[in-house]
N, CA, C and O of each residue as an XYZ file, in Angstrom:
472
protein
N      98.708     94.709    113.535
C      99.037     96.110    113.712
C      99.276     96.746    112.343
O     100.161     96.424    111.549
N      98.185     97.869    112.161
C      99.289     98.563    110.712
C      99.904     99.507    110.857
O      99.722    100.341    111.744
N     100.762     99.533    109.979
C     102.161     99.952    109.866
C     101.894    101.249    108.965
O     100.841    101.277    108.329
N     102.679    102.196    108.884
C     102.170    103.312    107.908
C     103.517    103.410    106.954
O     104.619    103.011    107.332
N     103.349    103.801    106.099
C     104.784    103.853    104.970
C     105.619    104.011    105.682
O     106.496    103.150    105.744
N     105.692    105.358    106.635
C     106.989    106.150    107.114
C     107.387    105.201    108.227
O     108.515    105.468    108.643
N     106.681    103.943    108.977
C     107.025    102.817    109.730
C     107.658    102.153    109.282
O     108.668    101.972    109.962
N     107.615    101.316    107.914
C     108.541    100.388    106.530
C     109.253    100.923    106.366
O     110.300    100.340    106.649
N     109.415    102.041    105.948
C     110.427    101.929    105.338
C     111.302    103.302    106.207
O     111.082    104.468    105.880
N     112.120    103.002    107.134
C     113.229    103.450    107.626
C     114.150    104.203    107.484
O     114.395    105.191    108.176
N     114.766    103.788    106.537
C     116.166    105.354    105.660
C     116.538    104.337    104.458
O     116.325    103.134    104.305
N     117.209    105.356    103.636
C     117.963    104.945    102.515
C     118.977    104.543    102.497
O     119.659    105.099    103.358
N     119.854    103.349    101.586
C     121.008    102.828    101.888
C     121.941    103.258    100.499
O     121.973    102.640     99.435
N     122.937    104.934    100.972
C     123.278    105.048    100.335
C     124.966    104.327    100.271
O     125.999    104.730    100.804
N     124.787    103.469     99.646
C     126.409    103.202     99.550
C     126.959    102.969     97.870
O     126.138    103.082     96.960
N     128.012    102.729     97.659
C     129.058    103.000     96.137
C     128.014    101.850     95.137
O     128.280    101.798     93.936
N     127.227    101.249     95.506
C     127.137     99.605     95.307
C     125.294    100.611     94.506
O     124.722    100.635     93.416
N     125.094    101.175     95.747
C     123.468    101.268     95.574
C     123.123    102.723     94.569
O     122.218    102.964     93.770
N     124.600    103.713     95.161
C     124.559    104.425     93.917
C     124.361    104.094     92.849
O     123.402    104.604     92.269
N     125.233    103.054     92.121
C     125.560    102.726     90.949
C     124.019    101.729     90.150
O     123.696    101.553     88.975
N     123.444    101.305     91.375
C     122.153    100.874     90.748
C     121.135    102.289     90.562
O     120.005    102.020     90.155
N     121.323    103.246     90.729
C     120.213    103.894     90.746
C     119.781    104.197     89.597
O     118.596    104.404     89.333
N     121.034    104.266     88.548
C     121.095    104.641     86.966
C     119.746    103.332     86.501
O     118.892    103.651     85.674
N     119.733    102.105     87.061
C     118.946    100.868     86.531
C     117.744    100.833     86.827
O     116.897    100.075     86.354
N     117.523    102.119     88.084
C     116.000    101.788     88.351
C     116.096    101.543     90.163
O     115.169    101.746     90.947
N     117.352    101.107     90.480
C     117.193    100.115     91.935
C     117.819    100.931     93.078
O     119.007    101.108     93.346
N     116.658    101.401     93.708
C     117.149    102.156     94.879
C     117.253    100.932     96.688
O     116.985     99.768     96.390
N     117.458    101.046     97.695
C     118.077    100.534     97.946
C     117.455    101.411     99.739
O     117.589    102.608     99.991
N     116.789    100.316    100.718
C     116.267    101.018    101.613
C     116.316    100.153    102.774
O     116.045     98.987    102.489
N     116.566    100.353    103.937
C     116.559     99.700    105.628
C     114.876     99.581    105.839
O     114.626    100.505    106.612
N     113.981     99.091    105.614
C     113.020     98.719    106.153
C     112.551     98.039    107.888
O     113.340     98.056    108.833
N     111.156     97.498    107.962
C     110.670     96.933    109.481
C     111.169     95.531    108.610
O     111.116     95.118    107.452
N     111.852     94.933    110.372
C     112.209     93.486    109.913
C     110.568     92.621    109.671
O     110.371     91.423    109.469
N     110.041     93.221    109.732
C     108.232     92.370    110.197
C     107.645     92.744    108.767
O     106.518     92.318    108.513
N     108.167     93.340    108.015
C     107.189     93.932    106.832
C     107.540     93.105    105.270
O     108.606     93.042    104.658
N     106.597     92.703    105.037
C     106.648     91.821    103.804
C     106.991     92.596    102.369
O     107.326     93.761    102.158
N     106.807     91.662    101.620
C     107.282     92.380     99.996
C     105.922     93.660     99.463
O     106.064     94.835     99.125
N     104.775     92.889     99.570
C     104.239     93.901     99.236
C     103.223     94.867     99.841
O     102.221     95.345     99.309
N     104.024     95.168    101.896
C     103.852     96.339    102.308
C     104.810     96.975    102.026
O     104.603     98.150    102.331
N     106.175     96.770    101.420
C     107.234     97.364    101.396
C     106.733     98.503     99.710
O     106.633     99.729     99.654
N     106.576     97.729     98.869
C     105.726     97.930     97.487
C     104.546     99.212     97.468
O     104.233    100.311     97.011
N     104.243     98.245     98.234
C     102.571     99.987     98.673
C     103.702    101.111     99.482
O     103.912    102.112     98.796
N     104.303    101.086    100.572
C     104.725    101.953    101.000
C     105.787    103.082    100.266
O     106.013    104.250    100.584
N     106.224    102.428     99.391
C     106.936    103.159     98.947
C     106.515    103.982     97.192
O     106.892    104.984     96.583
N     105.738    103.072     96.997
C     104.212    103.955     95.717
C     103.682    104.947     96.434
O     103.323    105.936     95.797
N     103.541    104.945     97.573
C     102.630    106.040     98.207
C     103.638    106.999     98.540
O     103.507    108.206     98.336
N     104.585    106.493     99.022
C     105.579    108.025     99.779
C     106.418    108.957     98.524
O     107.001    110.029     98.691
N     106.221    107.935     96.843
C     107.525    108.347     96.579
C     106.762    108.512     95.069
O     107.481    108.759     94.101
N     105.567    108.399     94.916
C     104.642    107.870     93.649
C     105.301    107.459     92.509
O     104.996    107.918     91.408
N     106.259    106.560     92.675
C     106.575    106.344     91.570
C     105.565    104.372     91.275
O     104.629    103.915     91.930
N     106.183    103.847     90.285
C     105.665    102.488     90.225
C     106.974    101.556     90.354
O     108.020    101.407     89.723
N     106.435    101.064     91.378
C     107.385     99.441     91.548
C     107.189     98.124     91.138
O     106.405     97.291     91.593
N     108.245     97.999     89.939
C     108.193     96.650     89.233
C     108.399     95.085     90.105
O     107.766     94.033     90.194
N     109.652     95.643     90.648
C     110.039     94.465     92.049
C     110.599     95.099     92.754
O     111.018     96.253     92.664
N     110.679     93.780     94.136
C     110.955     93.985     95.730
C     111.466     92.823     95.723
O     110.885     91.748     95.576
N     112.935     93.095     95.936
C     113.806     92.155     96.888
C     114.318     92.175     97.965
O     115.171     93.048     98.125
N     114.063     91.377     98.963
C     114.706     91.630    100.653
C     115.834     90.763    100.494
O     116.122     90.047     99.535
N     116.411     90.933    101.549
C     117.628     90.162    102.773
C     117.717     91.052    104.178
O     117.755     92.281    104.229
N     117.744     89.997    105.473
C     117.410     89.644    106.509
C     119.280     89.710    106.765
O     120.064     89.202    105.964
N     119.701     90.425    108.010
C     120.905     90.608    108.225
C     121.092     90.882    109.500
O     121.040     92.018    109.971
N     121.387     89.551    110.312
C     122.068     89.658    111.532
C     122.911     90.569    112.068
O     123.683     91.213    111.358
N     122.851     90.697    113.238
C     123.793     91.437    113.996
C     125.191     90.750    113.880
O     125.421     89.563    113.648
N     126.034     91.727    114.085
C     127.239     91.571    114.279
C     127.559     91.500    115.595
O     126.849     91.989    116.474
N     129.035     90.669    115.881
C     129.245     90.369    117.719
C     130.218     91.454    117.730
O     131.057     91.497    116.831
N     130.200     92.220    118.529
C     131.008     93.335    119.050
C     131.438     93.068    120.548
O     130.916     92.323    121.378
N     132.340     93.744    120.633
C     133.156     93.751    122.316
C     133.660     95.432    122.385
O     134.092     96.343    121.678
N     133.278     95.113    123.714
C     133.324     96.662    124.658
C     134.270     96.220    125.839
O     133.882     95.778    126.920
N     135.405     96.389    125.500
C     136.181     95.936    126.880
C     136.437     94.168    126.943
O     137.100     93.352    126.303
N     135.369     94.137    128.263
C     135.343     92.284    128.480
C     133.712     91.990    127.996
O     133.473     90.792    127.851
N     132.699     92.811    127.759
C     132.083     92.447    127.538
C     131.428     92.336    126.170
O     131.391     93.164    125.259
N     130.887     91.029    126.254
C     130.207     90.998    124.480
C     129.182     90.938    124.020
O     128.552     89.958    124.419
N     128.295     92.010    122.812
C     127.558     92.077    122.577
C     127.022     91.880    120.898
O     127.870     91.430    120.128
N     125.485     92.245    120.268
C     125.840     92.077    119.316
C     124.941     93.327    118.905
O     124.276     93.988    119.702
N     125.008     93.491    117.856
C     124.307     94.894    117.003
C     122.943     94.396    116.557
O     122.736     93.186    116.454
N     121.999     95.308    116.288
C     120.692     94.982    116.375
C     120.563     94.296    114.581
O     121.163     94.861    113.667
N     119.902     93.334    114.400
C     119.443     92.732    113.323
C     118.925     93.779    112.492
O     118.654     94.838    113.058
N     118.725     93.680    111.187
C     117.736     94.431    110.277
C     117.689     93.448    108.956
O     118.050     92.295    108.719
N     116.919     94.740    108.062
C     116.265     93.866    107.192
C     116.238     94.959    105.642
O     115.811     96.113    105.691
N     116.779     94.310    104.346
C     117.444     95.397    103.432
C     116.434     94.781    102.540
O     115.977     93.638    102.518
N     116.108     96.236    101.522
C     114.964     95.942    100.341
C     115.453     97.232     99.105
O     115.658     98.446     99.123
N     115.479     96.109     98.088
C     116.108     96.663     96.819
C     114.706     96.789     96.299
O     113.760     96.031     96.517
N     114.744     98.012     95.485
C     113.323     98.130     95.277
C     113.911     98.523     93.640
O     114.926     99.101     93.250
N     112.916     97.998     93.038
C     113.136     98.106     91.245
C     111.795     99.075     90.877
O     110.674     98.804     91.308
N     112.044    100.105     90.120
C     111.458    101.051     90.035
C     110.961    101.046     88.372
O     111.844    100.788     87.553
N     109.776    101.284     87.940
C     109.730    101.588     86.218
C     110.444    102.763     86.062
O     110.189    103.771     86.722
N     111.391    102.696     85.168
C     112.051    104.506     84.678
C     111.499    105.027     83.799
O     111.504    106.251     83.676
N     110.655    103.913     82.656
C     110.271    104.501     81.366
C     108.596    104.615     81.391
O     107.814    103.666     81.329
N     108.275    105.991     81.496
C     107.118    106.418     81.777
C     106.486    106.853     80.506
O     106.766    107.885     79.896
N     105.751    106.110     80.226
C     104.905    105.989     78.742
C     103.240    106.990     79.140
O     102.435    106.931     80.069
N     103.327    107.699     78.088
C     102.014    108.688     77.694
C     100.844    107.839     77.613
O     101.097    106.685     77.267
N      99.446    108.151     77.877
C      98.583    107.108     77.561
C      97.686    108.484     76.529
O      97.512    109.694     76.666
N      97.357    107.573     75.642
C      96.299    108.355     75.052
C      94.962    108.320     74.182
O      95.344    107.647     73.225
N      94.430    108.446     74.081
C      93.006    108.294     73.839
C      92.132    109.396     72.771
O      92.504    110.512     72.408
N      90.948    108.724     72.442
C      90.415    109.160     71.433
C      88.682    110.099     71.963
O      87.569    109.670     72.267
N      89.177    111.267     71.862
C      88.247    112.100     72.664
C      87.130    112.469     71.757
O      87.273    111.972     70.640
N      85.711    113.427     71.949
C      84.821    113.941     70.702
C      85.674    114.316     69.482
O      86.863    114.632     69.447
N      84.898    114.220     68.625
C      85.315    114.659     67.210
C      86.541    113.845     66.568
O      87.244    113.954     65.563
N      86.455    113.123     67.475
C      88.101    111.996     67.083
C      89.439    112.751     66.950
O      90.321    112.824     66.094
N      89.166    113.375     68.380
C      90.689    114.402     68.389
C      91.491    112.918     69.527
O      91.148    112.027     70.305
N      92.735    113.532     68.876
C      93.545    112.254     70.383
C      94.005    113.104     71.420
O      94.568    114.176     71.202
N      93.789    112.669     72.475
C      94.102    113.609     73.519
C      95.458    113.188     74.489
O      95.403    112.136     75.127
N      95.795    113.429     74.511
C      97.307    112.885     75.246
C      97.234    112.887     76.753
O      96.654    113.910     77.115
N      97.651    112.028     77.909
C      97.716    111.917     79.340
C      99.058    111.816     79.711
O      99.747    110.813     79.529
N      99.409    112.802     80.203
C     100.901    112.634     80.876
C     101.202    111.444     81.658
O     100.086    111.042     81.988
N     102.066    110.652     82.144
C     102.630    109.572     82.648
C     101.856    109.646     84.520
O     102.030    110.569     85.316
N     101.296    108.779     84.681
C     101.192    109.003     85.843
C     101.929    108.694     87.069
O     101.539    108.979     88.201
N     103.054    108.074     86.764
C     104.193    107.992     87.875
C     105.473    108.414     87.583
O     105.969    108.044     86.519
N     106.232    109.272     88.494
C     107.708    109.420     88.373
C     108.454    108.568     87.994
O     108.052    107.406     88.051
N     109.786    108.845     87.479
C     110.178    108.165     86.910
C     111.714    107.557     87.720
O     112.303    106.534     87.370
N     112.086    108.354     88.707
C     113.194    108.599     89.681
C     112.679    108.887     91.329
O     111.564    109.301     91.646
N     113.324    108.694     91.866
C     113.435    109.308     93.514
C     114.521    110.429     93.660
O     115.714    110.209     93.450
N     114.092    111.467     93.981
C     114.450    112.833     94.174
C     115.161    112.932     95.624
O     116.272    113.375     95.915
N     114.118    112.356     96.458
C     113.813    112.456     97.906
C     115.130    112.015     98.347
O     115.790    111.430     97.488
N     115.717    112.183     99.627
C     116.428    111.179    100.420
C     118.132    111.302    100.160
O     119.065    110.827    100.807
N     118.108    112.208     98.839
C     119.444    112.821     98.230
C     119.893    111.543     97.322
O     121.027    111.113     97.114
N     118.376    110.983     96.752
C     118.888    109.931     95.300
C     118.273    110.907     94.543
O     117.416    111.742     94.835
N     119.099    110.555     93.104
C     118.814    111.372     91.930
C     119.660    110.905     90.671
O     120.534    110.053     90.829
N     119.399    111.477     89.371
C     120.424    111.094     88.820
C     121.169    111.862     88.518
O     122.214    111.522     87.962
């Protein structure tokens, strides 16, 4: 079955922990428990264009909860730290007449989206 970005990757995990990585590059997202490292990688180059250096998961059980007498547990998921390039380098090249021509960076350098920023 394929999956489309906005299927992977789920919502953002803003907490004190994931803030504080964002300054490093490492944003921090609830993904499909079924989706590997590098659909997680494409999906999030495409939704967010920036470039992703690494993808780290962890797999996180439910918790047992009680309602009264009865006991249940909370649905499983699946967490992906995503490492982002911040330092977006110019490319440039040597055009007619041996002028150099300069190319702006072709990927962002941050996530805007989702209310991360710096």
């Amino acid at each position: 079955m394929n999956l489309t970005p906005h299927d992977i990757i789920i919502k953002p995990i803003l907490t004190e922990k994931s803030s504080d990585d964002i300054a490093t590059g490492k944003y921090s997202f609830q993904v499909d428990k079924n989706a590997t490292k590098t659909q997680i990688k494409d999906a999030v180059e495409k939704l967010f264009d920036v470039k992703v250096v690494s993808v780290n998961t962890a797999n996180f059980e439910g918790k047992m909860k009680r309602q009264r007498y009865s006991y249940g547990r909370t649905p499983s998921w699946k967490k992906a730290v995503v490492t982002i390039a911040t330092e977006a380098k110019d490319s440039s090249f040597m055009g007619k007449g041996g002028k150099v021509t300069k190319l702006p960076a072709k990927y962002k350098t941050s996530i805007e989206e989702f209310g991360f920023g710096q």
